[in-house]
TIDRENVO-6866 format. One record per residue (C-alpha): residue in one letter; x, y, z. Coordinates in steps of 0.5 Angstrom, whole numbers, plus 500, padded with zeros to 3 digits. Layout:
N
aXYZ;...
! end
This chain:
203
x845338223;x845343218;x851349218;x846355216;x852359219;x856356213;x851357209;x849365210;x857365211;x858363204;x852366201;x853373203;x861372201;x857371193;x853377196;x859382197;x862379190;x857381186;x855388189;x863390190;x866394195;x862401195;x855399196;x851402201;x849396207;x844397214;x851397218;x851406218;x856408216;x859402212;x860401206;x860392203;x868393204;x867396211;x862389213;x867385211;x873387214;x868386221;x867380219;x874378217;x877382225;x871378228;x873372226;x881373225;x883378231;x880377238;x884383240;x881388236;x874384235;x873386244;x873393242;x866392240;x864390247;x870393252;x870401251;x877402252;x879397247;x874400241;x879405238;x884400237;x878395234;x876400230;x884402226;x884395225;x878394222;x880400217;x886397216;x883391214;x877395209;x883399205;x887392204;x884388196;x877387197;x876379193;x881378198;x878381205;x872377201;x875371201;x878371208;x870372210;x868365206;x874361209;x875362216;x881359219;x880353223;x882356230;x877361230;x874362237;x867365234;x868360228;x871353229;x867347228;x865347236;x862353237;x860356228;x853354228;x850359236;x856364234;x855365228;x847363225;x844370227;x851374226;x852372218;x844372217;x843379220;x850382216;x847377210;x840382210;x845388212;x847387205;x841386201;x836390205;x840396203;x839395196;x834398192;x827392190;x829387196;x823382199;x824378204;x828372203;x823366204;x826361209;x825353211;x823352217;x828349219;x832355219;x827359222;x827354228;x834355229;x834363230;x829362233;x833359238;x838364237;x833370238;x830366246;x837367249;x839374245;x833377245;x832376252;x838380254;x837385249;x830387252;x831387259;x836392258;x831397256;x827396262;x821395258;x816388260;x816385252;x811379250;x816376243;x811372239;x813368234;x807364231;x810356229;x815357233;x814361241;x814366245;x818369250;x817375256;x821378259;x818382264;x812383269;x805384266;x808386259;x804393255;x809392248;x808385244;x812383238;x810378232;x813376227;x817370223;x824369227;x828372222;x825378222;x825378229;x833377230;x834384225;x829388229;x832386236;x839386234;x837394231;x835393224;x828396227;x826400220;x827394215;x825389220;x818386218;x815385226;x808388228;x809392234;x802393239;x803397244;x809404245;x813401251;x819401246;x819408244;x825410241;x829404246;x836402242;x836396240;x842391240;x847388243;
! end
């Protein structure tokens, strides 16, 4: 199997490098040193990373994380390319469905916040495998705003998720994953229908 998380991982540490510690990224209010302490908590810290899913532990993720952005930044660089081995979202068992669409998602979040950006143009292998990604995460993200929404990815499949669906969204894989996982503005989808509106996407 290919390790495309370990690929977007390693690319987007050589992205940050070069971009440096104060470049602007998707992620609102964070710079490139506030996107790589997320990643380093997320992967060193169960404790805190849990803020970002349970409410009363969201505070205490968050002065973590900040601890973590004012420490020197190659080496919060360097902890986001070597992720220690006992993980619970990186380790070799579960690297490639927790972190596939995680590390390309924030991959495109540095890129796509910098002036010039094209899409990236990826193998189809790849594009398979977030797709696989998008059929599970897409779903749960979509039935939470209560809409009926047909997914299309041409090459690949589609999905519905709820009864006689007035929305379709169409677009490569990629692409799909930023505008479901929030990134609707810099993602390249074609949308028919307005059942969406102005429904908050992510997960």
């Amino acid at each position: 199997m290919t390790a495309y998380a370990q690929r977007e991982r390693r690319l987007l540490a050589d992205l940050l490098l070069r971009l440096g510690p104060d470049e602007p990224t998707l992620c609102e209010g964070w710079a490139t040193r506030d996107l790589a302490a997320h990643l380093v908590v997320r992967d060193r810290r169960p404790d805190a990373a849990a803020g970002a899913m349970i409410r009363p532990l969201q505070a205490y993720g968050e002065r973590v994380r900040q601890q973590k952005a004012s420490q020197p930044y190659a080496e919060v660089v360097s902890e986001v390319r070597r992720p220690p081995w006992w993980s619970p979202v990186s380790n070799p068992l579960v690297d490639e469905p927790a972190n596939t669409i995680e590390f390309f998602v924030h991959h495109e979040d540095a890129r796509r916040a910098q002036p010039g950006w094209v899409p990236r143009e990826l193998d189809p292998g790849f594009e398979a495998a977030l797709w696989r990604n998008v059929k599970l995460t897409g779903k749960l993200v979509l039935r939470r705003t209560g809409v009926a929404v047909e997914v299309k990815a041409p090459g690949y499949g589609s999905f519905t998720v709820g009864d006689h669906p007035a929305t379709t969204l169409t677009g490569p894989p990629g692409e799909l994953a930023l505008f479901l996982t929030g990134r609707r503005e810099h993602a390249r989808v074609a949308i028919e229908g307005d059942g969406l509106g102005d429904a908050k996407l992510g997960l």
